[in-house]
C-alpha positions in Angstrom: 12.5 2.4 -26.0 10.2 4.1 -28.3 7.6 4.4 -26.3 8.3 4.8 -22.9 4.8 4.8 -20.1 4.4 8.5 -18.7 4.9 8.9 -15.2 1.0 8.9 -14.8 0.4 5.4 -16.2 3.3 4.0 -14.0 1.6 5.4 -10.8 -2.0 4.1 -12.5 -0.2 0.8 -12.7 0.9 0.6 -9.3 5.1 0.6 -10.6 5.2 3.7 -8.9 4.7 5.4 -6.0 5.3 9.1 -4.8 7.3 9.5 -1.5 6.3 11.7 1.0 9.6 11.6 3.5 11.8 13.7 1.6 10.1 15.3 -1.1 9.8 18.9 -2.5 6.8 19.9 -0.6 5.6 21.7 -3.4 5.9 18.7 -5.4 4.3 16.4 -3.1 1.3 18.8 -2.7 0.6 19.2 -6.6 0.7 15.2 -6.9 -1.0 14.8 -3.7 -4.1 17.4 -4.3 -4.1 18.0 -1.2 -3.0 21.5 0.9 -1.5 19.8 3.7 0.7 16.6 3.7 -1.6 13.6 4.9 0.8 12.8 7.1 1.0 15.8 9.3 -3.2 16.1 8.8 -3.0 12.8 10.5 -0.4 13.0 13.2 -1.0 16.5 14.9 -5.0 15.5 14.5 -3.6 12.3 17.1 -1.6 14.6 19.1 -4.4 17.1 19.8 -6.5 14.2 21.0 -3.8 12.3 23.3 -0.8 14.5 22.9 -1.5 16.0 26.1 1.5 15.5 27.5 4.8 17.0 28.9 7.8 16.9 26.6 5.8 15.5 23.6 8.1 16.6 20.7 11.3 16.8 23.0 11.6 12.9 23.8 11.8 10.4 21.1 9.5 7.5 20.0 10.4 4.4 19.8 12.4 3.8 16.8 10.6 0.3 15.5 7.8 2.4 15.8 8.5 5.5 13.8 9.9 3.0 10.5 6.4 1.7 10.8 5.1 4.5 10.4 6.8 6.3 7.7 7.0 3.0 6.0 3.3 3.0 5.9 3.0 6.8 4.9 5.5 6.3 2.1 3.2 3.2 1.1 0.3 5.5 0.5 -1.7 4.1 3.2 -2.9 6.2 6.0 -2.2 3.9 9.4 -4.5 3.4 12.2 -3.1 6.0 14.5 -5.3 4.9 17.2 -3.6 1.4 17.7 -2.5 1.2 21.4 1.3 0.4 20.2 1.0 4.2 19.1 -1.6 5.3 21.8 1.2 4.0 24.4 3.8 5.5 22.6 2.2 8.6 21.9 5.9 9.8 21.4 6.8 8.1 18.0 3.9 10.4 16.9 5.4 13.3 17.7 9.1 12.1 16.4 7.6 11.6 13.0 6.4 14.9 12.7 9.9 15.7 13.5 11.5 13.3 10.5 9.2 14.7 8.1 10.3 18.0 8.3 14.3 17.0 8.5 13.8 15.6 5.3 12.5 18.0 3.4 14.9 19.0 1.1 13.8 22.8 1.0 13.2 24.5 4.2 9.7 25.4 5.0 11.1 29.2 5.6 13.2 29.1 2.2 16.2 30.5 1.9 14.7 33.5 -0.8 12.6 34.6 2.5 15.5 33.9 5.3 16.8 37.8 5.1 12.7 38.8 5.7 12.9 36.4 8.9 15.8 37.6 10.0 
């Protein structure tokens, strides 16, 4: 116990792996480098190309669907959106976009700016 590997040469090493479902957003973004989460870069990118259609974030996917998904996103792999399981189930997009944001554990319009909103 003397020496104990930073959390850097863990994630080098493959032991482990940042989260994206339910993750401080802020956090996520300073690991990630990036200024939006890949995984709604990737999903509304999909939706604007064959979203177009009625109800697409008020009906659910399929939930098989939406595990794989996530799974995939929490693997730090970016899935083949374009598959035509997804294509014909455009709506497990949608519902995933949908999880990630229930999971934050921080709203997006934090509580410190709720009294601006209001």
């Amino acid at each position: 116990m003397k020496s104990r590997p930073t959390k850097q040469k863990l994630k080098q090493r493959g032991i482990l792996r940042e989260r994206v479902f339910g993750c401080d957003l802020g956090e996520h973004l300073l690991n990630s480098g990036h200024d939006v989460p890949q995984v709604l870069k990737s999903c509304t990118e999909f939706i604007e190309k064959h979203g177009v259609v009625d109800g697409i974030y008020r009906l659910s996917g399929i939930a098989s669907n939406i595990q794989k998904l996530r799974h995939e996103f929490d693997s730090e792999q970016i899935p083949d959106l374009t598959k035509d399981v997804y294509i014909q189930d455009i709506h497990c997009v949608g519902s995933l976009c949908k999880l990630y944001f229930r999971e934050l554990p921080n709203p997006l319009l934090t509580y410190q700016l709720y009294e601006k909103f209001s």
